[in-house]
Backbone atoms as SQL, in Angstrom:
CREATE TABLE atoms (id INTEGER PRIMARY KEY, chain TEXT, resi INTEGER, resn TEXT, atom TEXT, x REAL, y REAL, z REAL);
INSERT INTO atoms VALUES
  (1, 'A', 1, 'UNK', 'N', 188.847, 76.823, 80.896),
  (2, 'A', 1, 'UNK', 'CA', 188.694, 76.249, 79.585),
  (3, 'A', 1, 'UNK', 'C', 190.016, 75.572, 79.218),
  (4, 'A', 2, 'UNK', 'N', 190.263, 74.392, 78.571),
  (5, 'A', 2, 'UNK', 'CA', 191.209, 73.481, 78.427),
  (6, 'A', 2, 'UNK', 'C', 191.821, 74.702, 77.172),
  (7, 'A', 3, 'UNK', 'N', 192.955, 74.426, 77.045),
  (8, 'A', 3, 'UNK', 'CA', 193.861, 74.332, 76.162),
  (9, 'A', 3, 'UNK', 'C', 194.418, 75.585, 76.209),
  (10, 'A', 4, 'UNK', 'N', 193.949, 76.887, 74.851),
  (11, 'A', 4, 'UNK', 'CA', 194.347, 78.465, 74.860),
  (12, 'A', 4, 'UNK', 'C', 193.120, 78.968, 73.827),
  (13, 'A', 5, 'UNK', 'N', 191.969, 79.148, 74.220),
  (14, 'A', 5, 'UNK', 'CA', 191.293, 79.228, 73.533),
  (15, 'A', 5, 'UNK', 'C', 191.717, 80.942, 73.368),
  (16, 'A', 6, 'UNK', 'N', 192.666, 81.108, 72.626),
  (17, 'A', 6, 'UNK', 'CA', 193.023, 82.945, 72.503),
  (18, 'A', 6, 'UNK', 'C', 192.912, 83.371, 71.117),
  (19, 'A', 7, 'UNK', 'N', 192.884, 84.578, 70.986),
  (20, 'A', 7, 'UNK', 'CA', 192.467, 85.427, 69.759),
  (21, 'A', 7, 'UNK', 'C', 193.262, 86.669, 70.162),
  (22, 'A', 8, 'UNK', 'N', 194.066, 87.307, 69.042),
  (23, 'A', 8, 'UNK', 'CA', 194.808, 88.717, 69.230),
  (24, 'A', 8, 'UNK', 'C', 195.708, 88.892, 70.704),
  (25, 'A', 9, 'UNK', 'N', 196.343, 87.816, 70.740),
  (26, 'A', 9, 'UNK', 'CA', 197.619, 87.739, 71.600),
  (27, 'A', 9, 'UNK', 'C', 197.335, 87.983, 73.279),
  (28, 'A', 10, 'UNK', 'N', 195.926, 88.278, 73.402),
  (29, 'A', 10, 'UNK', 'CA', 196.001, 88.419, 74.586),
  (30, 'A', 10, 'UNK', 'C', 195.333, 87.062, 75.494),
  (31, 'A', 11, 'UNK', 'N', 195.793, 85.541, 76.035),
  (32, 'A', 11, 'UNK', 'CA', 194.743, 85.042, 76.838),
  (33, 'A', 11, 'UNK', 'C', 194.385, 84.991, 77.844),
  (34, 'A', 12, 'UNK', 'N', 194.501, 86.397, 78.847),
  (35, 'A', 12, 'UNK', 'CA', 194.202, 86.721, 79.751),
  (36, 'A', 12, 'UNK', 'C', 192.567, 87.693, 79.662),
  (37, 'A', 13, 'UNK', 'N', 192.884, 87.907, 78.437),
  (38, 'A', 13, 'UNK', 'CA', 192.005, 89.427, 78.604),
  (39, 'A', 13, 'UNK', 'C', 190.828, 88.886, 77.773),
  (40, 'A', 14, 'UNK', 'N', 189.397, 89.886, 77.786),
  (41, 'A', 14, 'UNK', 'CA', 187.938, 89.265, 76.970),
  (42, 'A', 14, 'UNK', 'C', 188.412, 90.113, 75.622),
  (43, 'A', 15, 'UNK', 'N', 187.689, 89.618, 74.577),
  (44, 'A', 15, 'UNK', 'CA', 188.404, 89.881, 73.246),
  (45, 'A', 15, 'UNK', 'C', 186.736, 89.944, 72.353),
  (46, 'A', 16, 'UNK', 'N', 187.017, 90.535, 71.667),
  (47, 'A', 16, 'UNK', 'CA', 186.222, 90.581, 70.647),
  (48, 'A', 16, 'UNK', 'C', 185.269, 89.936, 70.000),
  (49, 'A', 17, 'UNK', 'N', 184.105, 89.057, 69.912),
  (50, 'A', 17, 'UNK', 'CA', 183.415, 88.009, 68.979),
  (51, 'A', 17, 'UNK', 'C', 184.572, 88.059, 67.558),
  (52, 'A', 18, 'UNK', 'N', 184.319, 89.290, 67.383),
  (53, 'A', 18, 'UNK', 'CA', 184.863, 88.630, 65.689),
  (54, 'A', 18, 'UNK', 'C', 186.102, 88.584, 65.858),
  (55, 'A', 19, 'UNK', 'N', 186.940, 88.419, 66.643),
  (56, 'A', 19, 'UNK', 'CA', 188.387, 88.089, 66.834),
  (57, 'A', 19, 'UNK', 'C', 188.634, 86.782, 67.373),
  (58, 'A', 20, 'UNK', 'N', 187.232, 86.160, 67.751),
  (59, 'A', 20, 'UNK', 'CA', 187.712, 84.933, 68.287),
  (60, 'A', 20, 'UNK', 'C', 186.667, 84.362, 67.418),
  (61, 'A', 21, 'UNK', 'N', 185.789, 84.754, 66.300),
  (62, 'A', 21, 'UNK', 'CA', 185.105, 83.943, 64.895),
  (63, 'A', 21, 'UNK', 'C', 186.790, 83.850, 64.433),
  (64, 'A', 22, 'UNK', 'N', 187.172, 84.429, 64.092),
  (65, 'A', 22, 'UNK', 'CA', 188.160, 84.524, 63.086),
  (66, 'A', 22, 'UNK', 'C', 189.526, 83.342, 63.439),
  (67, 'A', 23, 'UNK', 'N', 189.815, 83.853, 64.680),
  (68, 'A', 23, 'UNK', 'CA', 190.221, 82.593, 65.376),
  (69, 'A', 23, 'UNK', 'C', 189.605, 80.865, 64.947),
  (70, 'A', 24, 'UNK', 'N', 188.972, 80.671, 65.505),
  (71, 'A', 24, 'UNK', 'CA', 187.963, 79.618, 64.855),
  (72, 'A', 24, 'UNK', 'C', 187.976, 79.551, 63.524),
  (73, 'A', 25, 'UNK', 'N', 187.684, 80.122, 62.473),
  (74, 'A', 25, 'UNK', 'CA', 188.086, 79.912, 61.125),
  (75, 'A', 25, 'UNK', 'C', 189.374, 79.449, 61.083),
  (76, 'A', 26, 'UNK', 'N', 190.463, 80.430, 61.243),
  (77, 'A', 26, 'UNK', 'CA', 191.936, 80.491, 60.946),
  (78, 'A', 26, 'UNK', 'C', 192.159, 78.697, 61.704),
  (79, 'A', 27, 'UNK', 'N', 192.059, 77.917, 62.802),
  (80, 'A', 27, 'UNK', 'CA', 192.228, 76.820, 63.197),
  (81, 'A', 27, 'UNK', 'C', 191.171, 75.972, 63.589),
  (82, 'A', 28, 'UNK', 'N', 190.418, 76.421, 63.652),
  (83, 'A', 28, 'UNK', 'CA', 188.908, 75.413, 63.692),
  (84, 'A', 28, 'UNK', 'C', 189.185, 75.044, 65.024),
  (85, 'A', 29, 'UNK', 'N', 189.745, 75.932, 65.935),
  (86, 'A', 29, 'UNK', 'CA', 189.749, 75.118, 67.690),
  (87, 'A', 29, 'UNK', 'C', 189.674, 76.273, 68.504),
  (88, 'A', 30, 'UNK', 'N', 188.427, 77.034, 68.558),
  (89, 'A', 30, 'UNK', 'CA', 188.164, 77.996, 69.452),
  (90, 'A', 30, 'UNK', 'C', 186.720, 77.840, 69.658),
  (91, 'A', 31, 'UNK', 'N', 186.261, 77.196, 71.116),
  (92, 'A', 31, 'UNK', 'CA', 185.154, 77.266, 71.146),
  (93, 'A', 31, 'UNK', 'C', 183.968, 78.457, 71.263),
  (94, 'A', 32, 'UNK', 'N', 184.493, 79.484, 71.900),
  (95, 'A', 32, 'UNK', 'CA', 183.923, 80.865, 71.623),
  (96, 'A', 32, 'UNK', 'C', 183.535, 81.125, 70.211),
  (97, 'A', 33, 'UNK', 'N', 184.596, 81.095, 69.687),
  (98, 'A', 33, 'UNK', 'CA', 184.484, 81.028, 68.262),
  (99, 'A', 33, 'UNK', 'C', 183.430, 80.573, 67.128),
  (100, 'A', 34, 'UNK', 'N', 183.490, 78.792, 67.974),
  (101, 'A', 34, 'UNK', 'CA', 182.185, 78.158, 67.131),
  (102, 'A', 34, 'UNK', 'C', 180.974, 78.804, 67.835),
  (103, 'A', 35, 'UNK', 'N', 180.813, 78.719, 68.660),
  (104, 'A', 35, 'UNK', 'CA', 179.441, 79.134, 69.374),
  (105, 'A', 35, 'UNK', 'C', 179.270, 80.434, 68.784),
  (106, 'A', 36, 'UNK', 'N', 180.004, 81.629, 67.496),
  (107, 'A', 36, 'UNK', 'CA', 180.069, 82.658, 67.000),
  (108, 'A', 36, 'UNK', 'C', 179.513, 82.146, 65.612),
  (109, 'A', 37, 'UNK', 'N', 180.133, 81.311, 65.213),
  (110, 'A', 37, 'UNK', 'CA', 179.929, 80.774, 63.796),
  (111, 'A', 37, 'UNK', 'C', 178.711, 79.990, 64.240),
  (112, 'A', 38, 'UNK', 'N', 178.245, 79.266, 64.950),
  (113, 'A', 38, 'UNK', 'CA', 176.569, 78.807, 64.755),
  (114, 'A', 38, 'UNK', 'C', 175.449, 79.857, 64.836),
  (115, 'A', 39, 'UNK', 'N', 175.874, 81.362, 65.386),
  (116, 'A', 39, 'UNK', 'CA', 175.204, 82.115, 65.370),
  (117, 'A', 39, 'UNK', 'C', 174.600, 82.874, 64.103),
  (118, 'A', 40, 'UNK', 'N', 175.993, 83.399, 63.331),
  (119, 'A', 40, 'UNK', 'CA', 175.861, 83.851, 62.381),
  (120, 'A', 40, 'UNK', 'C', 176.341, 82.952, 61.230),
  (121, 'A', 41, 'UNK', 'N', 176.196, 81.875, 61.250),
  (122, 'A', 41, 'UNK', 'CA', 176.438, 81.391, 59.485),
  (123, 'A', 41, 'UNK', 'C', 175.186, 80.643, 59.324),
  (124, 'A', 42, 'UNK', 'N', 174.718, 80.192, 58.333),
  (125, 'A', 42, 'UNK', 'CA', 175.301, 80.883, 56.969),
  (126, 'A', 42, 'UNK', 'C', 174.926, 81.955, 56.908),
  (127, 'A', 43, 'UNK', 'N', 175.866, 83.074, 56.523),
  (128, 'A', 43, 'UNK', 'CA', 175.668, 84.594, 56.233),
  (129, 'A', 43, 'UNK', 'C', 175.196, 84.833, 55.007),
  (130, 'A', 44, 'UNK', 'N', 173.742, 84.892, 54.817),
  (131, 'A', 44, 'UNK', 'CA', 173.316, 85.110, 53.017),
  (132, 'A', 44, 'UNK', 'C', 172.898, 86.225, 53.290),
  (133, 'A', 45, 'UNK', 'N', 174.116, 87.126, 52.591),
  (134, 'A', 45, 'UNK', 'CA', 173.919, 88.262, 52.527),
  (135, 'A', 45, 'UNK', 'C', 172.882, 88.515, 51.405),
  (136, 'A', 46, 'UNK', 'N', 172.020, 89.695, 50.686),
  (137, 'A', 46, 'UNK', 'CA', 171.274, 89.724, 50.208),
  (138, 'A', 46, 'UNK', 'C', 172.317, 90.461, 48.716),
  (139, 'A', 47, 'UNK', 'N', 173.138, 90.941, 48.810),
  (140, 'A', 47, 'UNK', 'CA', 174.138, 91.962, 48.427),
  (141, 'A', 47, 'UNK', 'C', 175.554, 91.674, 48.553),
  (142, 'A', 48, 'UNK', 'N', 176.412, 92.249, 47.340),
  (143, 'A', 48, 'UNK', 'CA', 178.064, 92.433, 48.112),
  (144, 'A', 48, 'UNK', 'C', 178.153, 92.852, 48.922),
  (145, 'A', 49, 'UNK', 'N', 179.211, 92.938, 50.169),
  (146, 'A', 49, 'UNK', 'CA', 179.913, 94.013, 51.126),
  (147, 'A', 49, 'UNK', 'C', 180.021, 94.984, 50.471),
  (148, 'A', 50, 'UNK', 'N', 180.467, 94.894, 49.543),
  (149, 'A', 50, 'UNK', 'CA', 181.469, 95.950, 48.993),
  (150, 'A', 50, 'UNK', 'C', 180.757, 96.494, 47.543),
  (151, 'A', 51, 'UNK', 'N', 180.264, 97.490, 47.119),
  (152, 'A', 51, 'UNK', 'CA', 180.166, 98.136, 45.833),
  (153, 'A', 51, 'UNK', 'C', 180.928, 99.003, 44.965),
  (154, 'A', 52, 'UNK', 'N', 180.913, 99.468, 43.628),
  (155, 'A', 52, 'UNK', 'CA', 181.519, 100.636, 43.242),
  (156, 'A', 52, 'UNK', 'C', 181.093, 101.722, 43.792),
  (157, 'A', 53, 'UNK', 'N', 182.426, 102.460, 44.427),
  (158, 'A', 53, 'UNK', 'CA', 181.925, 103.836, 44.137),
  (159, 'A', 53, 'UNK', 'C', 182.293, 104.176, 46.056),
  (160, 'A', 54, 'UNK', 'N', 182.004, 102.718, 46.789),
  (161, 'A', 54, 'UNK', 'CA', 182.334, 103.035, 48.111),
  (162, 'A', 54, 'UNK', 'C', 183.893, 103.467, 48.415),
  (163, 'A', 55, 'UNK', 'N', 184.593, 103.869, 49.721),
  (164, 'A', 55, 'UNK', 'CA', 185.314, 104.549, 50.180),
  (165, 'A', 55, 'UNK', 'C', 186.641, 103.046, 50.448),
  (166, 'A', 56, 'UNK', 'N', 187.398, 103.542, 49.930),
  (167, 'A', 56, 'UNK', 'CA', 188.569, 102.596, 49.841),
  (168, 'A', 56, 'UNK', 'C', 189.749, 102.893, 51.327),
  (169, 'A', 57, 'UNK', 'N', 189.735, 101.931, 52.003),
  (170, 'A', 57, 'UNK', 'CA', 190.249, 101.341, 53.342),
  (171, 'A', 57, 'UNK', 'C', 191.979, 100.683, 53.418),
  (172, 'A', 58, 'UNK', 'N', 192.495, 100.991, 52.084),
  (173, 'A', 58, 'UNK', 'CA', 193.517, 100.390, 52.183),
  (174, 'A', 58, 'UNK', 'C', 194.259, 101.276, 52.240),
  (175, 'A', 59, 'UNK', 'N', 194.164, 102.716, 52.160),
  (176, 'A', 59, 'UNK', 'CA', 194.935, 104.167, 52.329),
  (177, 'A', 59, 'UNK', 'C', 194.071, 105.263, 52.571),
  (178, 'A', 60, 'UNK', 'N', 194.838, 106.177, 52.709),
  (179, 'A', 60, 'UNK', 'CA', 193.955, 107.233, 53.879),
  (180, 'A', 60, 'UNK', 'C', 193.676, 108.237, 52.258),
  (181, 'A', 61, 'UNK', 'N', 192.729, 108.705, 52.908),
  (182, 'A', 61, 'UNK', 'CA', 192.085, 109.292, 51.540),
  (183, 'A', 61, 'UNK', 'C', 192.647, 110.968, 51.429),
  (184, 'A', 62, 'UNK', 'N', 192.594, 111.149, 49.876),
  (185, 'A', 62, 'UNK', 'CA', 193.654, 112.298, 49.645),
  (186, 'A', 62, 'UNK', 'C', 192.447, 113.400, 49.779),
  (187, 'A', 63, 'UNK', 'N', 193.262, 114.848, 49.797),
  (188, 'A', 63, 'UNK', 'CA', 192.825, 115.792, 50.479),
  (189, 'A', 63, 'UNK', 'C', 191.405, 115.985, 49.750),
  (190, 'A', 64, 'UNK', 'N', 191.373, 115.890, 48.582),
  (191, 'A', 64, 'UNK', 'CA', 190.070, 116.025, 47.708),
  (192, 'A', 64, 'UNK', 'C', 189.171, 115.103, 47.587),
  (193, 'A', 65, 'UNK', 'N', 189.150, 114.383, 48.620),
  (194, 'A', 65, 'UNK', 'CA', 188.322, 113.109, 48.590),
  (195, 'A', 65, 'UNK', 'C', 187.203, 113.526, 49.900),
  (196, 'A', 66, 'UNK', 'N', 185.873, 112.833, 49.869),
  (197, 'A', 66, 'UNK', 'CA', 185.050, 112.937, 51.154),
  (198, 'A', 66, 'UNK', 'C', 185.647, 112.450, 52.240),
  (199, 'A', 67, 'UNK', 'N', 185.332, 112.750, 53.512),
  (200, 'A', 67, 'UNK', 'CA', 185.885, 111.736, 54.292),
  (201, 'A', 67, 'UNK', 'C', 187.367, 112.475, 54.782),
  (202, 'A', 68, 'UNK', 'N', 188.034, 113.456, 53.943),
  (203, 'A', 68, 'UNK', 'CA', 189.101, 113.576, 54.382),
  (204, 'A', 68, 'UNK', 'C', 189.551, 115.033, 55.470),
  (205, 'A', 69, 'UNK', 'N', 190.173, 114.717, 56.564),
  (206, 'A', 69, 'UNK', 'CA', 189.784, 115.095, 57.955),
  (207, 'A', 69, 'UNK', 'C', 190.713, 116.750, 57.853);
């Protein structure tokens, strides 16, 4: 494949779909990528991702919380 069609530092190695969608977004020059984005877009979701009340991902959850190990 011409150029570096890479995603997450590795372009030797097979990588992820959504690491090489994201790729493709972030520069619009990954053909893996597009052939990812004609698959799944447009994404009409029916719903948010995200609601109240779900489990928050940006820190590890304190001892009194569900989820916590």
């Amino acid at each position: 494949m011409p150029g570096d069609p890479s995603a997450g530092g590795m372009p030797d190695r097979v990588k992820c779909l959504h690491a090489l969608y994201a790729h493709y977004l972030a520069t619009g020059d990954n053909p893996v990528g597009a052939w990812v984005a004609e698959q799944v877009e447009p994404m009409a979701c029916a719903a948010p991702c995200v609601s109240c009340g779900q489990a928050r991902h940006d820190r590890p959850p304190s001892a009194d919380e569900p989820g916590h190990a």
